[in-house]
N, C-alpha and C positions, 0 to 999 in steps of 0.2 A: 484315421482319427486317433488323436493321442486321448488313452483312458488316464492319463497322469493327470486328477486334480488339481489345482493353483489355487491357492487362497491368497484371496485379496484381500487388504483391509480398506477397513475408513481411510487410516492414515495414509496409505500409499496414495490411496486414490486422492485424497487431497494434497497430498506433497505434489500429483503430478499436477496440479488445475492452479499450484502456488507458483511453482516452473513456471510454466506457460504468459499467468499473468505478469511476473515478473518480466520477463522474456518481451511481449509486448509494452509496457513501460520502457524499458529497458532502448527498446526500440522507437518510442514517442518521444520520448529524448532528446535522441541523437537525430531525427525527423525534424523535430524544430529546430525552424532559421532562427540562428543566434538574436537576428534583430526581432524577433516575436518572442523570444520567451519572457517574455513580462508584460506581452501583451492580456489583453483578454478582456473582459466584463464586469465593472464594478471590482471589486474586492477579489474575485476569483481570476486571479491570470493563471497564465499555462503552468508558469514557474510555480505558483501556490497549488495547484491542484496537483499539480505532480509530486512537492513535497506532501500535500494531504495524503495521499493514496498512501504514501511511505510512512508518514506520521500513523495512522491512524491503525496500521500494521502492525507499528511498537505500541501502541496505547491495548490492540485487542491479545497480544502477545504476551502482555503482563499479568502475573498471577493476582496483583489486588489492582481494579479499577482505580484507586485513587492514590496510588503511587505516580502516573503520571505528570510528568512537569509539563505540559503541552509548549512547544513550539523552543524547546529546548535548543534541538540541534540546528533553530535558526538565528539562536540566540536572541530573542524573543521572552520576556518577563512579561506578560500576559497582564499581571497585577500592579507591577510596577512602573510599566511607559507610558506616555499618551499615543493616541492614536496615528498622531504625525511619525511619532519615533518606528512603532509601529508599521506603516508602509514602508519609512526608509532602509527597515533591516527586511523586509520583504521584498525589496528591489534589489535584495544584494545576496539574496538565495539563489546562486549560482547551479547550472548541470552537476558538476562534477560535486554541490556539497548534497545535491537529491542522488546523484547516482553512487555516490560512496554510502548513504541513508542506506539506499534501496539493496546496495549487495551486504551491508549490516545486516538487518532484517533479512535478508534472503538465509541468511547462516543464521538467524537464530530461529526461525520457521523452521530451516528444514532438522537444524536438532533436535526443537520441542517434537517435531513430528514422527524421526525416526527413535527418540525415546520414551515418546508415550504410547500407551495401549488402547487399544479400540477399547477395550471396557473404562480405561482413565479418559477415553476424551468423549464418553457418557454419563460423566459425573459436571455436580454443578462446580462453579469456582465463586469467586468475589463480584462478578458480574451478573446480581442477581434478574435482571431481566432477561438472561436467558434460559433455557432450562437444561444448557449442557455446553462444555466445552467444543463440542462439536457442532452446534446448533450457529455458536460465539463463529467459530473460522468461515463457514457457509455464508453467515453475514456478511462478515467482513469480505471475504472474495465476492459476494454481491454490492455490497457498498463500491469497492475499486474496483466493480466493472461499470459499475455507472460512471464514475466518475473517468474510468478509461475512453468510456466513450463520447463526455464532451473533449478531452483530449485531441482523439480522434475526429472529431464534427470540427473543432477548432482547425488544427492540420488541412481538412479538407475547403475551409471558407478561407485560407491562405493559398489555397491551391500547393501546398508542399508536397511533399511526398506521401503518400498514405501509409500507414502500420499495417502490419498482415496480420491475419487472424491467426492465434494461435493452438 
């Protein structure tokens, strides 16, 4: 038996469960047939949930909640189109502009993570509904596992290939 200590932190242990989810994204992807990705249900197809999960990354990632431009990198003005305009730049969020998103975000998660301190990500931020930086990321990785998983449920009522668990 090794008496040598290991100290874990918060952050390690969440940089490894942001891996991971990444990693399966990552892989739900590249699992969707080209001709489904815009399929899906009402408002939520595969292609928007999968930029959600990535979006929503950058939005809990930011140090004030209301710097967000939501739906930016789909080029998307929320305030400014109608609803028609709307779906049509939604049908044209392509893989490769959520999988360039998602390795964005994967590099600014894992910075924020390995340069904050388990006592910094005990403190509050601008997101005053939660009661810690650390409380904020736990969400979030619960938020995109659900949403991982209609991904996944989708995949499977296509009969495509499944994602692995990761």
């Amino acid at each position: 038996m090794n008496d040598e200590k290991t100290e874990i932190s918060f952050r390690y242990m969440l940089l490894n469960q942001f891996k991971r989810k990444w990693k399966m994204l990552r892989e739900a992807i590249e699992k969707c047939p080209d001709d489904k990705w815009h399929d899906g249900k009402e408002e939520w197809l595969f292609s928007w949930l999968a930029y959600h999960i990535v979006e929503t990354a950058d939005f809990y990632t930011q140090e004030y909640h209301k710097n967000m431009q939501w739906g930016k990198v789909a080029d998307i003005d929320w305030e400014k189109v109608s609803k028609k305009e709307i779906e049509e730049k939604k049908s044209k969020v392509t893989k490769e502009l959520v999988s360039n998103y998602l390795e964005e975000m994967n590099r600014t998660i894992t910075k924020l993570l390995k340069e904050t301190s388990d006592e910094d990500l005990l403190k509050k931020d601008s997101f005053y509904w939660f009661d810690s930086i650390y409380e904020k990321l736990i969400y979030l990785l619960r938020h995109n596992s659900y949403h991982l998983g209609e991904l996944a449920l989708m995949l499977r009522e296509w009969d495509a290939e499944r994602i692995k668990w990761g």
